[in-house]
C-alpha positions, 0 to 999 in steps of 0.5 A: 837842276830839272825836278819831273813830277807827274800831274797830281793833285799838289799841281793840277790847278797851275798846270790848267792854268798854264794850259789854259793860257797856252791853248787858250782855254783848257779844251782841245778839240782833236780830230773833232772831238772835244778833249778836257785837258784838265783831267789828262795825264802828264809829267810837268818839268821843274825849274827852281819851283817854275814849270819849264815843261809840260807834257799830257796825254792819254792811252786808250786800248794800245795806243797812248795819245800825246795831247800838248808837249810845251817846252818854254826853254827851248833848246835845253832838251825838255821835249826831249825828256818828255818824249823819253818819259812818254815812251817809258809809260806807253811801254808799261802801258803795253801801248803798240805806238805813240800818236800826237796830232799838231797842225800845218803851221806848227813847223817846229814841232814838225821838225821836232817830231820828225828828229826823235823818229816819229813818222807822218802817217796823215794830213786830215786837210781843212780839219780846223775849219771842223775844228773852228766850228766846236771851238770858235777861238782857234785862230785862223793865222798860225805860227810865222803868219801861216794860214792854220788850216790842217792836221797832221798825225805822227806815230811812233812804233814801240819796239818793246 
C-alpha cells in the first residue's frame, strides 16, 4: 500500500539525499537561477518505509512551479498521483496555472506531461550552456545519448 506524506522535518534529510543523488547535488539551476532543493515543498510517496516517489515545487504569486517529479517505479501511476495532488495544492493555493520546466532529452517526461494535458508553451534553446556555466556538473549527453542542450516550459491551466 502507497503511504503519501508531505516533505517535513521527520523526512527532509533522506529526501535531500535522494535529491541529491537524483540531481547530482541539491541545487537545480532553472531558467538560470540557481534553486535550493532543500528548502522547497513536496509530497514523497511511501512504499513499506522506502521512497518510490518524489514530487517538489514552489508557488510564488498564482503560479505553482513543479521543480523534480521522480517515480522510481515506473508504470504503477506514481507521477500521476503526484501530479493529482499538485493540482489539489496549486487550486488551495489560488494558483492560475501549474509550470515545470524539463529538457530536450527528457522524452519521457515530455510524453508524460503531454498525456496529463500539460501543453509546451517554450523552447529556451541552448539554455544549458547558461545552465553549465553556474552549475559546471550538468552533463552535456542526456537520456539515450542525446546531446542536452535546451529547455522546454509546460503549463497547465486551473480550471478552478
Amino acid at each position: 500500500m502507497l503511504k503519501f506524506s508531505d516533505i517535513n522535518s521527520t523526512n527532509r534529510i533522506e529526501i535531500n539525499q535522494i535529491i541529491a543523488e537524483r540531481w547530482l547535488s541539491t541545487d537545480m539551476v532553472i531558467r538560470g537561477e540557481i534553486v535550493d532543493m532543500t528548502q522547497l515543498n513536496g509530497i514523497a510517496v511511501y512504499k513499506d518505509a522506502r521512497i518510490i516517489g518524489l514530487v517538489t515545487y514552489r508557488i510564488v504569486d498564482e503560479e505553482c512551479e513543479i521543480t523534480s517529479l521522480d517515480s522510481f517505479c515506473e508504470g504503477i501511476g506514481i507521477g500521476t498521483e503526484l501530479i493529482n495532488r499538485i493540482t489539489v495544492v496549486a487550486k488551495q493555493s489560488h494558483c492560475k496555472r501549474i509550470k515545470l520546466i524539463t529538457t530536450n532529452d527528457n522524452i519521457n517526461a515530455i510524453k508524460f506531461y503531454q498525456k496529463r494535458g500539460f501543453d509546451m508553451i517554450h523552447i529556451y534553446r541552448n539554455a544549458l550552456d547558461i545552465s553549465r556555466k553556474i552549475k559546471p556538473s550538468i552533463p552535456f549527453i542526456g537520456e539515450d545519448d542525446i546531446p542536452l542542450k535546451h529547455e522546454i516550459e509546460f503549463e497547465l491551466i486551473l480550471n478552478r
